[in-house]
C-alpha positions in Angstrom: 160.3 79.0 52.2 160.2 79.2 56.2 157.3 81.1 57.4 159.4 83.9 58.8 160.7 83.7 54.7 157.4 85.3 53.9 156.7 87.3 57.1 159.9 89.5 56.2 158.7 89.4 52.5 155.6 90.9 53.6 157.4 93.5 56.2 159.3 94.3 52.7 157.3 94.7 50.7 157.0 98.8 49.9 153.4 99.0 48.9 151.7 97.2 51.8 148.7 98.6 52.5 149.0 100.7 55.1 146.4 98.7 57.5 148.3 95.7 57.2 151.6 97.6 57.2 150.6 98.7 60.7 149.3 95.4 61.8 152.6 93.8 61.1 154.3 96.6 62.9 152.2 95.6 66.3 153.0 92.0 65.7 156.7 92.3 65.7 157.3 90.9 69.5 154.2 88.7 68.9 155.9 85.4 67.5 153.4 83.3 67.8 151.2 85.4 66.2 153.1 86.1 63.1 153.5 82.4 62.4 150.2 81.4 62.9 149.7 84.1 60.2 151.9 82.9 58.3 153.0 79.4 58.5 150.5 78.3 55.7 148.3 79.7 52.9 144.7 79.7 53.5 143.1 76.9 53.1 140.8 76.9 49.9 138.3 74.0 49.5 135.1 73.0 47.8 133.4 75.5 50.4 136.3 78.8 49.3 137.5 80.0 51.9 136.9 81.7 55.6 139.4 82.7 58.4 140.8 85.9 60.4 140.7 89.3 58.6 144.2 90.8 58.7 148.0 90.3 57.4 149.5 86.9 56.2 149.0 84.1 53.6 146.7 82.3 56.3 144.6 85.5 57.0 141.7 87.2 54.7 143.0 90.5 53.0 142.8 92.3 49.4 146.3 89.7 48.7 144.8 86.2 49.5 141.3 87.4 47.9 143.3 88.9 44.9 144.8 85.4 44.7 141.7 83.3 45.0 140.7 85.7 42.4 143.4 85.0 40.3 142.6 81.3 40.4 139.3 81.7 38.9 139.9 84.0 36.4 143.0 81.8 35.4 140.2 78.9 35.1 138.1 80.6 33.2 140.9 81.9 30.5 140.8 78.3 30.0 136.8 78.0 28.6 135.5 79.2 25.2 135.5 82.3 24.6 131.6 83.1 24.6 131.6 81.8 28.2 134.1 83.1 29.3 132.3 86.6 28.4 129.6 85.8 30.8 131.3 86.8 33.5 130.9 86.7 37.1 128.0 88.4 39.3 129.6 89.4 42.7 127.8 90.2 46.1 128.7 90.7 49.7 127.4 91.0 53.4 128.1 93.2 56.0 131.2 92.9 57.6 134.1 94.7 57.5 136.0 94.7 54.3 133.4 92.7 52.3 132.6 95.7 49.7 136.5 96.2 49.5 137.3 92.4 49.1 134.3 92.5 46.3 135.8 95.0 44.2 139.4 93.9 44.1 137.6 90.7 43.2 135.9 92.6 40.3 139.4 94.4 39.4 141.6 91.0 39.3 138.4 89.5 36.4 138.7 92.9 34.8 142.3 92.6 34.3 141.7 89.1 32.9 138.9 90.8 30.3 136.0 88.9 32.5 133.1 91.3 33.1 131.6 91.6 36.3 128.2 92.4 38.3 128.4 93.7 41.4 126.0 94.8 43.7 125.4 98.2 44.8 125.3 97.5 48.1 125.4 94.6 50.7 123.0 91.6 49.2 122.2 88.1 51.3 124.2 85.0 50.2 120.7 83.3 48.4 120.4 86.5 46.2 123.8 86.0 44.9 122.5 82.8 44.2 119.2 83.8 41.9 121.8 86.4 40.5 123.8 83.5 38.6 121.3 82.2 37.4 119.1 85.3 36.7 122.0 86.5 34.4 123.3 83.7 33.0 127.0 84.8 34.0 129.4 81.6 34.4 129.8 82.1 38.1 129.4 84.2 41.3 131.7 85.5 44.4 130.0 85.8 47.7 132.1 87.6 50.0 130.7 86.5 54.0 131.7 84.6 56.9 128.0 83.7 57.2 127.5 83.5 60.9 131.3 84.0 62.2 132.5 86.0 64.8 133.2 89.9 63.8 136.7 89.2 62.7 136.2 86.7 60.1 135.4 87.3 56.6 135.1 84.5 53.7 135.2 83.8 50.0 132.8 81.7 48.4 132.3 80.7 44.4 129.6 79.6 42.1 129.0 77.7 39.1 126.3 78.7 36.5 123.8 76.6 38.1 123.8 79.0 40.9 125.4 76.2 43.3 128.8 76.6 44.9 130.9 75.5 42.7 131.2 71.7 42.4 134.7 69.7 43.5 135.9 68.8 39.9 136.0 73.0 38.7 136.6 74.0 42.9 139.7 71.0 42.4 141.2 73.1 39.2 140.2 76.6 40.9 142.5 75.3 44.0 145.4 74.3 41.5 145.3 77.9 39.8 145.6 79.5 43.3 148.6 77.7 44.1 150.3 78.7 40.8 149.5 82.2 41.7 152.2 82.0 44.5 153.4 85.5 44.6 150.8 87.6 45.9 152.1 91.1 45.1 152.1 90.3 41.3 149.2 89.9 40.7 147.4 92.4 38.6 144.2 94.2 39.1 142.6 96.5 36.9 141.1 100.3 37.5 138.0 99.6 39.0 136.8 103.2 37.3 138.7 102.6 33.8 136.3 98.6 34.2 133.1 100.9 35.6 133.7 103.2 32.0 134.5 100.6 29.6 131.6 98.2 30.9 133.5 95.3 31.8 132.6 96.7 35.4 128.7 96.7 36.1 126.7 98.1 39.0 123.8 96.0 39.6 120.6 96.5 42.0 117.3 97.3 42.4 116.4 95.4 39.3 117.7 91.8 40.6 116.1 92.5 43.5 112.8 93.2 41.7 113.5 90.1 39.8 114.3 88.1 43.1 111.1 89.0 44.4 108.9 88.1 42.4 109.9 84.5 42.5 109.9 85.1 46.5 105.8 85.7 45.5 106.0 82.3 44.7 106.4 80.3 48.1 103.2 81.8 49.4 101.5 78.4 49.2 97.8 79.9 50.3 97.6 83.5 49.7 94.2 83.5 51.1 95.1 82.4 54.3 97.9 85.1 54.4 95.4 87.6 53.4 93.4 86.7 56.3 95.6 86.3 59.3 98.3 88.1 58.0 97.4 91.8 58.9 97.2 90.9 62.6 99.8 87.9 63.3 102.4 89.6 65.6 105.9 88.9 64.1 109.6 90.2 65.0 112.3 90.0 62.7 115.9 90.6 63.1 118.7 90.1 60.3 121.1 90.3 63.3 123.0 93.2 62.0 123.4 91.6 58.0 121.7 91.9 54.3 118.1 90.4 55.3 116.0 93.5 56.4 115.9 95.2 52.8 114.5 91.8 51.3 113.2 90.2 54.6 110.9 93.2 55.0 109.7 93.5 50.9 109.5 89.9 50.9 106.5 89.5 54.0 105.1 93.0 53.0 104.5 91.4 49.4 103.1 88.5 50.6 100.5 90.2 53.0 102.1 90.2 56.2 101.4 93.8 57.9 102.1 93.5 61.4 105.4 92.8 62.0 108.5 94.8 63.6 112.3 94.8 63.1 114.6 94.7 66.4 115.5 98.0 65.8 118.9 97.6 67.2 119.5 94.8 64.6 117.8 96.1 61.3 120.8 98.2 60.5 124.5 96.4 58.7 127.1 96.6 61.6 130.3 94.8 60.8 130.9 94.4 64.6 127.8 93.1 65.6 127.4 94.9 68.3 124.3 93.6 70.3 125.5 89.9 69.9 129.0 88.1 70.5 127.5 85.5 67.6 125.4 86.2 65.3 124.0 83.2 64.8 120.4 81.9 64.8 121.4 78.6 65.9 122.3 80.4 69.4 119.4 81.4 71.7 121.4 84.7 72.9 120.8 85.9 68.8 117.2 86.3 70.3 117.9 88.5 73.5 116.4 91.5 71.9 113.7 89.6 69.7 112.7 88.1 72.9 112.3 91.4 74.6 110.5 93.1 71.9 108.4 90.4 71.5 107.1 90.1 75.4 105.9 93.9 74.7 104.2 93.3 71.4 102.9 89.9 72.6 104.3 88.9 69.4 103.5 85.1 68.4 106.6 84.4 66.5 110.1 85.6 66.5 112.4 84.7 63.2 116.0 85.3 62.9 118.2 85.5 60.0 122.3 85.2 59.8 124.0 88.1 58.3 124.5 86.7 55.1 120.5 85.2 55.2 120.8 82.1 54.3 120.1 80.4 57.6 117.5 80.8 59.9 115.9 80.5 63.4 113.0 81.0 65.2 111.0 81.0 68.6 107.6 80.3 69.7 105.4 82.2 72.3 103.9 80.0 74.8 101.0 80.2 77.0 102.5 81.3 79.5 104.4 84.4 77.4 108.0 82.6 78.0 109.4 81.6 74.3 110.2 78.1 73.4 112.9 78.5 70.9 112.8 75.7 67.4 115.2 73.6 66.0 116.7 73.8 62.9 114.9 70.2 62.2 111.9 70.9 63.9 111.3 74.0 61.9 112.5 71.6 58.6 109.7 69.0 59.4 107.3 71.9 60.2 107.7 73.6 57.2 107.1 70.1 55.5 104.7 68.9 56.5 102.7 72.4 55.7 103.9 72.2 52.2 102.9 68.5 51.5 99.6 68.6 53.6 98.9 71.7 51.3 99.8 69.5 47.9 97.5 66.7 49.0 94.7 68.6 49.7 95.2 70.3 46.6 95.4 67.4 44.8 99.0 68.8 43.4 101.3 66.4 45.6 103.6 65.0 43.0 103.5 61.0 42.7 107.6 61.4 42.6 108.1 64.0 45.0 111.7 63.7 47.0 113.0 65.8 50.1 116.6 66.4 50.0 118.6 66.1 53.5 122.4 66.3 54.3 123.5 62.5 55.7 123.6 64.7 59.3 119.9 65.9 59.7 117.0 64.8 61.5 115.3 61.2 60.3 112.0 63.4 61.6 111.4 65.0 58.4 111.9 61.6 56.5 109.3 59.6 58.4 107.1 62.9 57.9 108.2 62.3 53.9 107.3 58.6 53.9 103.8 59.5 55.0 103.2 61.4 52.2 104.6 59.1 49.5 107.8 61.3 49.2 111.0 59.7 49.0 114.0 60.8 50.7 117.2 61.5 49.7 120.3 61.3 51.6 123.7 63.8 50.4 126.8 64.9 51.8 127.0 67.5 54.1 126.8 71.5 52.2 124.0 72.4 50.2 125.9 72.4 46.8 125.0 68.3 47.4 120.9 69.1 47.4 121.7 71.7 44.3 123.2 68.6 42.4 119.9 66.6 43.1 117.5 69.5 42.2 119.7 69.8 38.8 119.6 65.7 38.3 115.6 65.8 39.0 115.1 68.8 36.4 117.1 66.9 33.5 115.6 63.5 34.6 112.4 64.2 35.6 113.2 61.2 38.1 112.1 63.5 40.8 109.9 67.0 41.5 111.9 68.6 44.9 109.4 69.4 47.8 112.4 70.6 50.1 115.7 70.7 51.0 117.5 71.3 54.2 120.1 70.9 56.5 120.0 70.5 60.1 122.2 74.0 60.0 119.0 76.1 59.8 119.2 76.0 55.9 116.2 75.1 54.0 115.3 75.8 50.4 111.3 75.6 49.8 111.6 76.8 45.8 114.6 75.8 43.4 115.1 79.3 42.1 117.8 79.7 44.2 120.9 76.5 44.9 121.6 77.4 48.1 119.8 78.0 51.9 117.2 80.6 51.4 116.3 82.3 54.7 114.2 85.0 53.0 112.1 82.4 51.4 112.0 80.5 54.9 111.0 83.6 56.4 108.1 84.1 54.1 106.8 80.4 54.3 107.5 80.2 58.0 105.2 83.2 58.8 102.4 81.2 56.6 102.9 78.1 59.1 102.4 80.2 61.8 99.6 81.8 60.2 97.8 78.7 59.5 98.4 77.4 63.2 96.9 80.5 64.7 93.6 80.3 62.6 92.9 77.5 64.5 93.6 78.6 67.8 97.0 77.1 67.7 100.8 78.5 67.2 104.1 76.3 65.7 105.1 74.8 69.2 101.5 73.6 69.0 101.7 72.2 65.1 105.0 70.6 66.3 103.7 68.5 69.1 101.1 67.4 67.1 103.9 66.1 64.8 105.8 64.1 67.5 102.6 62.6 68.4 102.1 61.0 64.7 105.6 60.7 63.8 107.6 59.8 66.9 109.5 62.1 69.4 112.9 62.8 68.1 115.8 65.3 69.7 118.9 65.9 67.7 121.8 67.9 68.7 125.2 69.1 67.2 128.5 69.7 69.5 131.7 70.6 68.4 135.5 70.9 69.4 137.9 73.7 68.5 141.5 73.3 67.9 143.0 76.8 66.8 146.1 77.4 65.7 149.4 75.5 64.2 148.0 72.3 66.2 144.4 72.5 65.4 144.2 70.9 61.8 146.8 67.8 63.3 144.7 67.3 66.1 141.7 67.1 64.0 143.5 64.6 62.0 144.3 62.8 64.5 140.9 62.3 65.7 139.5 61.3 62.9 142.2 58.6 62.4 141.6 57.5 65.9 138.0 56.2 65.1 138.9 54.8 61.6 141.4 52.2 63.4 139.6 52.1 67.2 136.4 51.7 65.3 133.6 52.4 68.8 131.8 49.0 69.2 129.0 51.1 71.1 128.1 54.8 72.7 126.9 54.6 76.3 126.4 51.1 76.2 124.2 50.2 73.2 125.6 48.7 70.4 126.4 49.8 66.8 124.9 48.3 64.2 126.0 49.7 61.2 129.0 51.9 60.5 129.4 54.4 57.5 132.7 55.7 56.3 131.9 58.1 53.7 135.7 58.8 52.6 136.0 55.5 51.4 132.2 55.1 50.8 131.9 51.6 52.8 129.4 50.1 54.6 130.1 47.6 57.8 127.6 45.7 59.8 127.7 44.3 63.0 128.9 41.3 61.0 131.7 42.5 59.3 130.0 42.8 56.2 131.2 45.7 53.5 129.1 47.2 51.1 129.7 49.8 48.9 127.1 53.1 49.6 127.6 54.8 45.8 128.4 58.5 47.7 131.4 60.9 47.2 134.3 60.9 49.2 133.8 63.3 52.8 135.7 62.6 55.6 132.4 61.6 58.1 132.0 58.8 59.8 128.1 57.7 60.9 127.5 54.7 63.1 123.6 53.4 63.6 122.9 52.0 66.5 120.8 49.2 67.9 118.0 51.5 69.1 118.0 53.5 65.7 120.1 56.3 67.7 122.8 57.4 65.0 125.8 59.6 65.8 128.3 61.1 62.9 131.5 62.8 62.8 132.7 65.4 60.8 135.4 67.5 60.4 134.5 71.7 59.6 134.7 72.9 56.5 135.2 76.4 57.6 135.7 76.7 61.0 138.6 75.2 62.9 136.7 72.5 64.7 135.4 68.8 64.4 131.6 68.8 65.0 129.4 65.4 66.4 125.9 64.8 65.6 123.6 62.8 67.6 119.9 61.9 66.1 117.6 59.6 68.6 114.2 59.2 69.5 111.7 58.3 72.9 108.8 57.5 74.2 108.5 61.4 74.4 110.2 64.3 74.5 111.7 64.1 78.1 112.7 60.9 77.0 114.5 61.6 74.2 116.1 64.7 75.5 117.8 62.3 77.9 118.5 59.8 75.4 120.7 63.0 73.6 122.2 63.7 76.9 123.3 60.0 77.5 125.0 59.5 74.1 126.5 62.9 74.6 128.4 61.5 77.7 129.5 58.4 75.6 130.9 60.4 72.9 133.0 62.2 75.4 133.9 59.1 77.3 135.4 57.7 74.0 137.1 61.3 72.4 138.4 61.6 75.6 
């Protein structure tokens, strides 16, 4: 079936929602529009699925998320009974449709006799998390585009580990969506018949309750909180999304008093109107924290992404300018607190192991090392460092210190199996906390760091290729470095060159060894300096990202050092 097969199928169709009726009705002269929307279905992988809100098989509506739906309930008609009847806990952020997508999710599992949990209202992507697990149900349905623009919205599932769900079950999820071809058959029960007969739960306050009071755990020194806490100037802002409810229980609980919420940001707006992304990873997310925070003279500013499970944060320094942090640096911050804590304690595991993506920072490893920690090396997404914390709790091979990716996702306690920003929120403010007793603040504790460990800059860049095109060119790309393999970036010489979809290992020799990870499509290449660049293909998001990690004799030094193999990994992907 042609693309315009299905458009014209849709334009039929009589009980078209009337949005998406007149959506299709303003795309009529708009050809290229209509077959972007509809050339292909959505793409559903091991992460679910994100893209464009609106009309079409390769848009986010109540059809595709009815279908994606359908895929999992199908699944789960094929487990035993009993855990089947566990059913599926549901959340969602705060953009637009999310509560609607939720409940037609909720009315496709009632249909299939699969009771549901949903939350009252908007809950953050880690809660949904705890929720699985909390409740024992078989799986969960987050409904965000995380950090997106405004006109995104996605569809992400869980396995009862409270991980996204891994590739093998994601693999026969995919299978069931594509058997559920026609949309507009699919059948979704009463959401008020499911409400009355139970199948349909409302959940809340008491999750939250329950959430909470794990949260209580990541306080590592209470007493220290209960010192500096009433006074340590902090801004928050859940840039628009689901972290101010638990962002502000969560410091309150621990001890932190003083604190303030960008006002302009504490409340859920699907447009997010104060920032064009809201992201933490960008520096304009902080505009208004920045502003706030010259007035209160605040010593830290955090931000959250609208589903909160990534976060960012900036530093005031001397001179009342704010030096904005990392995603790594606030990783190997964060660390270092947690293990230097442990030792002096005399609590730091003999088989302790931080968990990384293959993409992050070696700064928190050598940090690690110091400590006797071992690190461990997965796959890009954090369903990869769930998997380890789940192998150390059946092995005992390993007790997990951290996790993180250089995303601005961490996880400090395995309660949750996926980025926890409220949690790095709480322990954050404790860093700071600690640095300010001494006179000190995190830019401070982070120098101190480069000074003992080395002085390492790492930065993430990215291409976009929308549209028809975008996923060929990608391809294309990628296939270009398999068979040109780069010999060097800006001159100095690659060592070592990873393929990790056919998990192979080459030296500068030629030599092939096997590396014993799952198939991705990254590449990695070490080079002679210890520099390493990667390449990577989006999960999500229409675009191929590069990663650069390198080091110098100091900071200056290694900013340039970034800046040089920037320049050599345009020269070669142009």
């Amino acid at each position: 079936m042609s693309w315009k097969d299905t458009y014209n199928t849709w334009k039929n169709y009589q009980d078209l929602t009337a949005d998406l009726k007149a959506e299709l009705a303003s795309l009529a002269d708009n050809e290229a529009a209509l077959e972007d929307a509809f050339y292909a279905p959505l793409e559903f992988g091991t992460a679910g699925m994100r893209g464009v809100i609106g009309a079409g098989i390769n848009r986010m509506n109540i059809y595709t998320v009815r279908q994606a739906t359908e895929g999992l309930a199908s699944f789960m008609d094929t487990l035993d009974e009993k855990v089947k009847l566990r059913g599926v806990a549901i959340s969602y952020d705060s953009r637009h449709k999310s509560q609607e997508f939720a409940f037609e999710s909720a009315r496709v599992l009632g249909a299939h006799g699969i009771p549901t949990f949903v939350f009252e209202s908007l809950r953050p992507t880690p809660e949904l998390s705890f929720t699985v697990r909390h409740l024992h149900t078989y799986a969960g349905i987050m409904i965000t585009a995380s950090h997106n623009p405004k006109q995104y919205n996605g569809y992400k599932i869980y396995g009862e580990d409270g991980a996204q769900m891994p590739p093998k079950e994601s693999d026969l999820i995919t299978k069931y969506i594509r058997e559920a071809d026609d949309l507009f058959k699919i059948k979704a029960a009463d959401k008020d018949a499911l409400i009355n007969d139970g199948t349909l739960k409302i959940i809340g306050a008491e999750v939250d309750q329950a959430y909470l009071a794990e949260v209580k755990k990541v306080t590592v020194d209470p007493d220290l909180v209960a010192q500096e806490g009433k006074t340590m100037k902090l801004i928050f802002t859940p840039l628009h999304g689901t972290g101010a409810m638990l962002g502000e229980k969560a410091l309150r609980q621990a001890g932190f008093e003083d604190f303030t919420m960008v006002p302009e940001q504490a409340k859920p707006d699907p447009d997010f109107s104060t920032v064009e992304h809201p992201n933490p990873e960008f520096a304009e997310a902080f505009d208004l924290a920045i502003k706030l925070g010259k007035r209160d003279n605040a010593d830290l500013l955090v931000a959250v992404d609208p589903d909160a499970d990534r976060l960012g944060a900036a530093v005031r320094q001397p001179d009342g300018e704010y030096k904005l942090l990392t995603g790594n640096q606030i990783a190997a911050i964060m660390l270092n607190y947690i293990l230097t804590a442990r030792k002096n304690a005399n609590t730091l595991p003999t088989n302790g192991a931080l968990v990384k993506s293959i993409v992050s920072s070696e700064f928190a490893a050598k940090i690690a090392a110091d400590f006797g920690c071992e690190t461990i090396n997965v796959l890009t997404g954090f369903k990869f460092i769930a998997e380890q914390i789940q192998h150390f709790e059946e092995t005992k091979e390993h007790t997990f210190m951290m996790g993180f990716e250089e995303s601005y996702g961490y996880l400090i306690r395995p309660f949750v199996r996926d980025k926890d920003a409220i949690q790095s929120l709480l322990l954050l403010a404790e860093v700071a906390a600690y640095y300010r007793k001494q006179g000190k603040n995190l830019y401070d504790g982070l120098q101190e760091l480069f000074e003992k460990y080395g002085y390492f800059a790492e930065k993430t860049t990215a291409l976009t290729f929308d549209g028809i095109e975008g996923a060929q060119q990608i391809k294309d790309l990628m296939a270009k470095l398999r068979q040109e393999a780069p010999k060097d970036f800006a001159g100095v010489k690659v060592v070592c060159s990873q393929d990790f979809a056919s998990d192979e290992q080459r030296d500068a020799d030629g030599k092939v060894e096997k590396m014993g990870m799952p198939s991705s499509n990254v590449l990695k290449y070490i080079l002679a300096d210890e520099t390493w660049i990667a390449v990577r293909p989006s999960g999500t998001e229409p675009k191929i990202k590069f990663y650069i990690g390198t080091k110098g004799q100091n900071l200056q030094e290694a900013q340039a050092n970034v800046a040089k193999f920037e320049k050599g990994i345009n020269a070669y992907v142009d």
